[in-house]
C-alpha positions as protocol buffer text, in pm:
chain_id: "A"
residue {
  index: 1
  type: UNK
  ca { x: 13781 y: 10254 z: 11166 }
}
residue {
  index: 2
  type: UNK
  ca { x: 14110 y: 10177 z: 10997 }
}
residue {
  index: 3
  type: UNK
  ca { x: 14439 y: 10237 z: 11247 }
}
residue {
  index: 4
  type: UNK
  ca { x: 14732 y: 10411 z: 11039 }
}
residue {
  index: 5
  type: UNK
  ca { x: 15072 y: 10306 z: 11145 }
}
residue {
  index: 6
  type: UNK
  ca { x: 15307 y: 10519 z: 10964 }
}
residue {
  index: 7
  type: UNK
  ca { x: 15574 y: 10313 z: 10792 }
}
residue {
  index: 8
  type: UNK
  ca { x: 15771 y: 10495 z: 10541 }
}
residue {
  index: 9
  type: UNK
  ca { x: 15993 y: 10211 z: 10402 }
}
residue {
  index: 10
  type: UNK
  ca { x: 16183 y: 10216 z: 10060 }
}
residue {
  index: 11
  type: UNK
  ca { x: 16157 y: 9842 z: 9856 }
}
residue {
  index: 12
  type: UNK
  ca { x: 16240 y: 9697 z: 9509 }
}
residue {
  index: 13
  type: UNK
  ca { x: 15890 y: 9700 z: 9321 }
}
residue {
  index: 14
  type: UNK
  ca { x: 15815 y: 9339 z: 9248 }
}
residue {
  index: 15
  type: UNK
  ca { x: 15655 y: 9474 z: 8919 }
}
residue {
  index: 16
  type: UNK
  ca { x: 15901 y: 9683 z: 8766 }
}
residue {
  index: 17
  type: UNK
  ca { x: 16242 y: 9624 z: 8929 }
}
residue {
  index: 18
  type: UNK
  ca { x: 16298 y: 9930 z: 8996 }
}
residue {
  index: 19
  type: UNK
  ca { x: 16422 y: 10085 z: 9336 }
}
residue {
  index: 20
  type: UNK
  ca { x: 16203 y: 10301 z: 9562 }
}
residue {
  index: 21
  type: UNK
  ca { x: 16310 y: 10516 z: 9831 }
}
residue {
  index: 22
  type: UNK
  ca { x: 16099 y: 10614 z: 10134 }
}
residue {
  index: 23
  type: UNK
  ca { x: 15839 y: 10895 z: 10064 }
}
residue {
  index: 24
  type: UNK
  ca { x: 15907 y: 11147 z: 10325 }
}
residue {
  index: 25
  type: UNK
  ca { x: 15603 y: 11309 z: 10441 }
}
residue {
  index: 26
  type: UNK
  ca { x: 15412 y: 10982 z: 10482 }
}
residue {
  index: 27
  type: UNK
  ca { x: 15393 y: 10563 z: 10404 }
}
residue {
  index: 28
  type: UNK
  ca { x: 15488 y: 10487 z: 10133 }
}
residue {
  index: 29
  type: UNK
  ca { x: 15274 y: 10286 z: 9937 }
}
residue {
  index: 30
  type: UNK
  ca { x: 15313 y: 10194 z: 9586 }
}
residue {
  index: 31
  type: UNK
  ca { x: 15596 y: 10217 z: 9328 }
}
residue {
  index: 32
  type: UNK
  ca { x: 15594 y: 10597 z: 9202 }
}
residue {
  index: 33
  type: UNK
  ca { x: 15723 y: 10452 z: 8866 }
}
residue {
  index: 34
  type: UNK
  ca { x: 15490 y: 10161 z: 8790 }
}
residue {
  index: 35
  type: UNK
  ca { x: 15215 y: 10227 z: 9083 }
}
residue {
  index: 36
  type: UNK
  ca { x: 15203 y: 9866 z: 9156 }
}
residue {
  index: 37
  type: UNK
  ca { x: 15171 y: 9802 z: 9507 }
}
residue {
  index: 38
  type: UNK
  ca { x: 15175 y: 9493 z: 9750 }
}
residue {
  index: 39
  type: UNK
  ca { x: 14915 y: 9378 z: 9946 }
}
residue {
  index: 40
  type: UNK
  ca { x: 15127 y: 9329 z: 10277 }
}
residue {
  index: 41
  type: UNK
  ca { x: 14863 y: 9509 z: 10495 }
}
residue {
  index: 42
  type: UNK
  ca { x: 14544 y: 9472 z: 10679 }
}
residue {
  index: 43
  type: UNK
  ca { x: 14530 y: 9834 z: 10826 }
}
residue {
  index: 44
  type: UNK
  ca { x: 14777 y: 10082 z: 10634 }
}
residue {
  index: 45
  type: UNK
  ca { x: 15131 y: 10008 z: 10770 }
}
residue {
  index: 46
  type: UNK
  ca { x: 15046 y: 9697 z: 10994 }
}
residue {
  index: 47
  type: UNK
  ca { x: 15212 y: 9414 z: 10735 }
}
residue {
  index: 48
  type: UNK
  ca { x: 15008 y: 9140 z: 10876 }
}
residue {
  index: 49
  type: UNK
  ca { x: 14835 y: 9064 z: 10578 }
}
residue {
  index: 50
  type: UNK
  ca { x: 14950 y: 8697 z: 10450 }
}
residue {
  index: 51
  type: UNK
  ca { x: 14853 y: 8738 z: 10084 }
}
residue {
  index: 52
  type: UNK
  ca { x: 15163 y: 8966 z: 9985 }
}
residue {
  index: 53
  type: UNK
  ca { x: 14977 y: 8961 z: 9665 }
}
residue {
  index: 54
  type: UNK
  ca { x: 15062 y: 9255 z: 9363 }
}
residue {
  index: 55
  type: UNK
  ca { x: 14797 y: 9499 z: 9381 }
}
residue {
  index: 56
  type: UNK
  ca { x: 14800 y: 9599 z: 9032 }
}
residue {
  index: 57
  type: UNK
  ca { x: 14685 y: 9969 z: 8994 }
}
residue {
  index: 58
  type: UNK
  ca { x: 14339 y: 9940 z: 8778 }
}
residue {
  index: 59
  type: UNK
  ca { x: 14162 y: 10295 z: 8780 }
}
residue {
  index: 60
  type: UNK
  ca { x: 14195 y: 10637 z: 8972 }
}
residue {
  index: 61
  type: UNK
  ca { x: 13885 y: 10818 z: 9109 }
}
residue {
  index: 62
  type: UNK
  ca { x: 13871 y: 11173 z: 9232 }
}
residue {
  index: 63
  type: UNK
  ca { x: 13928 y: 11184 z: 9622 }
}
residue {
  index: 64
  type: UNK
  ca { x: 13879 y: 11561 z: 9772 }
}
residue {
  index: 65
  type: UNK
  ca { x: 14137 y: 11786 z: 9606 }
}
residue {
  index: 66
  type: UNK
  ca { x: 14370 y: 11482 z: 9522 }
}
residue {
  index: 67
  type: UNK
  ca { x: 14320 y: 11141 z: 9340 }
}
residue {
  index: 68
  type: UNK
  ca { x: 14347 y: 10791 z: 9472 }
}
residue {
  index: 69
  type: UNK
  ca { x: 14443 y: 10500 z: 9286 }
}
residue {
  index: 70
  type: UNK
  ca { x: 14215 y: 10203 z: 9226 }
}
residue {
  index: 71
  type: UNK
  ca { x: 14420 y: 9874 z: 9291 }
}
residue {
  index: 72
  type: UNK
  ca { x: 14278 y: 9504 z: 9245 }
}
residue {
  index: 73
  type: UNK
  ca { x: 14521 y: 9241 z: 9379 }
}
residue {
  index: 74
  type: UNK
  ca { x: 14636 y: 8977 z: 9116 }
}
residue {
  index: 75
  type: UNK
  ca { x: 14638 y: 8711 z: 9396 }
}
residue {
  index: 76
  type: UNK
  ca { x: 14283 y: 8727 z: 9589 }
}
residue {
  index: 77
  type: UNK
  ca { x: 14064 y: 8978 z: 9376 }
}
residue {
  index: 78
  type: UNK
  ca { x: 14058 y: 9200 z: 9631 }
}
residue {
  index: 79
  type: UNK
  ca { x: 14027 y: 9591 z: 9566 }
}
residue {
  index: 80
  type: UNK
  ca { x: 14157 y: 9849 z: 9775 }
}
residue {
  index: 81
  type: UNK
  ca { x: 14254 y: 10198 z: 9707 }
}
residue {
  index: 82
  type: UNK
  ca { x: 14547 y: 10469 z: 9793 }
}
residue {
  index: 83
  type: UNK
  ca { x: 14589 y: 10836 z: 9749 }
}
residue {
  index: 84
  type: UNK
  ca { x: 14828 y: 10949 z: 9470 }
}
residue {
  index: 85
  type: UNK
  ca { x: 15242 y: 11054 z: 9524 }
}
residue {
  index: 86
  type: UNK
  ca { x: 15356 y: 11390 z: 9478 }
}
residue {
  index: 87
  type: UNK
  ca { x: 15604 y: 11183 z: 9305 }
}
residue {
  index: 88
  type: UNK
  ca { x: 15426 y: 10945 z: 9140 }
}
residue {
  index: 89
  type: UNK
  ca { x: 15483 y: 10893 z: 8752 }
}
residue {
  index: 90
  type: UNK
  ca { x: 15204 y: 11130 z: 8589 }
}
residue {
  index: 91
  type: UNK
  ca { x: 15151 y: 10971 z: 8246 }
}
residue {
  index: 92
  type: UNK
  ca { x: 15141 y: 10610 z: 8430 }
}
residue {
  index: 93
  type: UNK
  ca { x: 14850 y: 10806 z: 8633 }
}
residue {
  index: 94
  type: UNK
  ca { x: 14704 y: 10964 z: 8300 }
}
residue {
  index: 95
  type: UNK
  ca { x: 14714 y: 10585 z: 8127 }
}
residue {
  index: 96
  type: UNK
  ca { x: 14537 y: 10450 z: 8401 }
}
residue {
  index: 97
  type: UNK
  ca { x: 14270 y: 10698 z: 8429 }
}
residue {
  index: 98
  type: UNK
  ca { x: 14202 y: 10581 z: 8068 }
}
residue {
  index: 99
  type: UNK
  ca { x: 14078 y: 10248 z: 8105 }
}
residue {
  index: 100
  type: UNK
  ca { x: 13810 y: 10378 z: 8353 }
}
């Protein structure tokens, strides 16, 4: 079972450049403008993984009444996936859900 340590941090995206500030009502996660993400963690908020990685946001599958985005990191291969932002950029989420 996965531990959740709540870390809601804001970052520069490595990606995009562009500034992010902390989500509010839970981690944040991934850029809301890009949805690139960075593969700092073993379990969500720990930051003790030592790829640091992009994860680069490939596809977006139904999860329950939300989405989650389908990530595959540019470093190690490795796929992971993260629910959706209420802020997150909607035609970035639309263009991904595309290519699936």
């Amino acid at each position: 079972m996965k531990r959740f340590n709540e870390l809601d941090e804001g970052f520069i995206c490595e990606s995009c450049g562009k500034e992010v500030e902390p989500l509010g009502y839970t981690s944040r996660d991934h850029c809301p403008h890009c949805l690139y993400s960075k593969h700092v963690d073993i379990n969500p908020g720990d930051r003790e993984n030592n790829c640091k990685g992009l994860l680069k946001p490939i596809g977006i599958e139904k999860y329950k009444d939300t989405y989650k985005i389908i990530y595959k990191c540019e470093k190690c291969k490795q796929e992971h996936k993260n629910i959706i932002a209420k802020d997150d950029d909607m035609e970035s989420i639309i263009n991904i859900s595309k290519v699936n």
